[in-house]
C-alpha positions as CSV (number, residue, x, y, z in Angstrom):
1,X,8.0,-14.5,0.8
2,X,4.7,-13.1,1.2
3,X,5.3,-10.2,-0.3
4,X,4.7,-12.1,-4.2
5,X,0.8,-13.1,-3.1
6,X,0.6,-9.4,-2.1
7,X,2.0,-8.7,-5.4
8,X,-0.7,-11.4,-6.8
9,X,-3.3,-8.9,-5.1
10,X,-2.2,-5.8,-6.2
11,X,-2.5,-7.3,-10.1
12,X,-6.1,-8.7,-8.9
13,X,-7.0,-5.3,-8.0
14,X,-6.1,-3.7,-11.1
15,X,-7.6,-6.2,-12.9
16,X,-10.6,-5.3,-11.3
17,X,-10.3,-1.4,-11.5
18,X,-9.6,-1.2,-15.0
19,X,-11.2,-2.6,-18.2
20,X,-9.5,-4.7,-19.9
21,X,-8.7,-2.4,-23.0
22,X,-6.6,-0.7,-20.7
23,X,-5.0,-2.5,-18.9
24,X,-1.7,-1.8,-21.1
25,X,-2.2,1.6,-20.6
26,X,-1.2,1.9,-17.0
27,X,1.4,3.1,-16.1
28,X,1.8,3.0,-12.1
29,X,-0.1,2.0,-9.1
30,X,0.4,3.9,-6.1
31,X,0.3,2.0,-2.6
32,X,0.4,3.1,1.0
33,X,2.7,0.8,3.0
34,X,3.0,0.9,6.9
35,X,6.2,0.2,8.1
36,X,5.2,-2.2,10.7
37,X,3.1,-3.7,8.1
38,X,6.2,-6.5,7.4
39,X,6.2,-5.7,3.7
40,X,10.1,-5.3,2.3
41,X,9.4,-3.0,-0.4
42,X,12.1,-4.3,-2.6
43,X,10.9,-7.6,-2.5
44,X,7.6,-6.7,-3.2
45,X,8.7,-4.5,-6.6
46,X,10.5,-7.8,-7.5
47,X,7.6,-9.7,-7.3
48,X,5.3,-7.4,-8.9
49,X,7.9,-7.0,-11.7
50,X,8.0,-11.2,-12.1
51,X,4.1,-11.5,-12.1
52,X,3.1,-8.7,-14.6
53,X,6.5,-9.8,-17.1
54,X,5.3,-10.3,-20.7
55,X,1.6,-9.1,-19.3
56,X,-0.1,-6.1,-20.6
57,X,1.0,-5.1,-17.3
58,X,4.6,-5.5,-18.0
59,X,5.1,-1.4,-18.0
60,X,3.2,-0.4,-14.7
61,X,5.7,0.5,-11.9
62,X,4.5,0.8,-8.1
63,X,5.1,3.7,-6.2
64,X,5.3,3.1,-2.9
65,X,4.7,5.5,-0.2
66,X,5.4,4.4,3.5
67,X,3.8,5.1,6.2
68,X,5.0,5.7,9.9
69,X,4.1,4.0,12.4
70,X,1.8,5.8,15.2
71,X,-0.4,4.8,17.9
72,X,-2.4,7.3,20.1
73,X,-2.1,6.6,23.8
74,X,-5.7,6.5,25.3
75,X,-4.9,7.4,29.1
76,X,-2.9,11.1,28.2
77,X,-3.9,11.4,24.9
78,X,-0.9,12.0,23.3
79,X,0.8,9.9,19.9
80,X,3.9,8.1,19.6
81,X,6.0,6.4,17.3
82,X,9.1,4.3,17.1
83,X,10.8,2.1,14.6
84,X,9.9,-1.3,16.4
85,X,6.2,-1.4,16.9
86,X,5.9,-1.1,20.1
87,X,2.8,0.2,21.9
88,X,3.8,1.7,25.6
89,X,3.1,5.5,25.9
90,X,6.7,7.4,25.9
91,X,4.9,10.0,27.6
92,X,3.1,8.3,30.6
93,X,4.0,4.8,29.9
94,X,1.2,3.4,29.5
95,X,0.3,1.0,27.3
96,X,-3.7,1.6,27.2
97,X,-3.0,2.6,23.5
98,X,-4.5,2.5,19.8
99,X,-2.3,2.1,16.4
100,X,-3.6,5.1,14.4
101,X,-0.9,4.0,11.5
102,X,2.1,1.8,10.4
103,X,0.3,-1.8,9.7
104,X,-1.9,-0.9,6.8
105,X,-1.2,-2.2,3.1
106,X,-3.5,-0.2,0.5
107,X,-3.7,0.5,-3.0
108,X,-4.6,4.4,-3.6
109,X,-4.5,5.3,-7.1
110,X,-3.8,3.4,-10.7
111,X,-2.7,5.8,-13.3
112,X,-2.9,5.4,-16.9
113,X,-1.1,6.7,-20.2
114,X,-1.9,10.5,-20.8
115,X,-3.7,10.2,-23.5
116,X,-6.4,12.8,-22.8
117,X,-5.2,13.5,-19.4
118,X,-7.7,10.9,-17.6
119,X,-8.4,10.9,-14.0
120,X,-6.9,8.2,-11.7
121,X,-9.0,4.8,-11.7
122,X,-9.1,4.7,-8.3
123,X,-9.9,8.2,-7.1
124,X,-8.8,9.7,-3.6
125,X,-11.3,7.8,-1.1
126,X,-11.3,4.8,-3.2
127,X,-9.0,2.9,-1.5
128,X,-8.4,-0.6,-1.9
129,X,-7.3,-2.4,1.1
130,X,-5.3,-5.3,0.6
131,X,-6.2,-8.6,2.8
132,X,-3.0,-10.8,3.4
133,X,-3.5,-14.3,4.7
């Protein structure tokens, strides 16, 4: 299940993002998933939930938002998507093509209590990519 090391990422990034004061204070983390990306999102909610138990992260939920895969064909031009990852044109069949979306695993935002309505940690174009071995 390697959905629990990403899990093990995601807290490393926090950890990193946010000083440790505050680290009680947050209250979700938002992530981009791509649906080709292999992630199960349940399983990966599980695991966060087992890591951070009895943490000062113990209250931070994810919010996932998944992304669809696409890939651009590079002979007509034209993007495609389908629900098994695979990368032949379904306009000219070819398969000269480039995934534009679908495989990537980020973190986007960590938000915190509203205590004086702070701005997100990570702010839009802050994105933390998340490296699975």
């Amino acid at each position: 299940m390697h959905e629990l090391s990403i899990a093990q990422n995601i807290v490393e990034i926090v950890r990193q993002s946010v000083p440790p004061d505050e680290l009680s204070n947050v209250t979700s983390i938002k992530l981009k998933i791509g649906e080709m990306s292999g992630v199960v999102a349940d399983s990966l909610e599980f695991g966060f939930m087992a890591i951070t138990s009895e943490t000062e992260l113990e209250n931070a939920k994810l919010q996932i938002e998944k992304i669809p895969f696409v890939f651009k064909c590079n002979k007509c031009g034209k993007e495609s998507g389908n629900e098994f990852g695979m990368t032949i044109c379904q306009h000219c069949n070819s398969a000269d093509t480039k995934i534009i979306s679908g495989m990537e695993i980020q973190v986007i935002e960590v938000e915190l209590k509203d205590e004086e309505k702070a701005p997100p940690v990570l702010p839009k174009g802050r994105e933390q990519k998340l490296v699975v071995e």
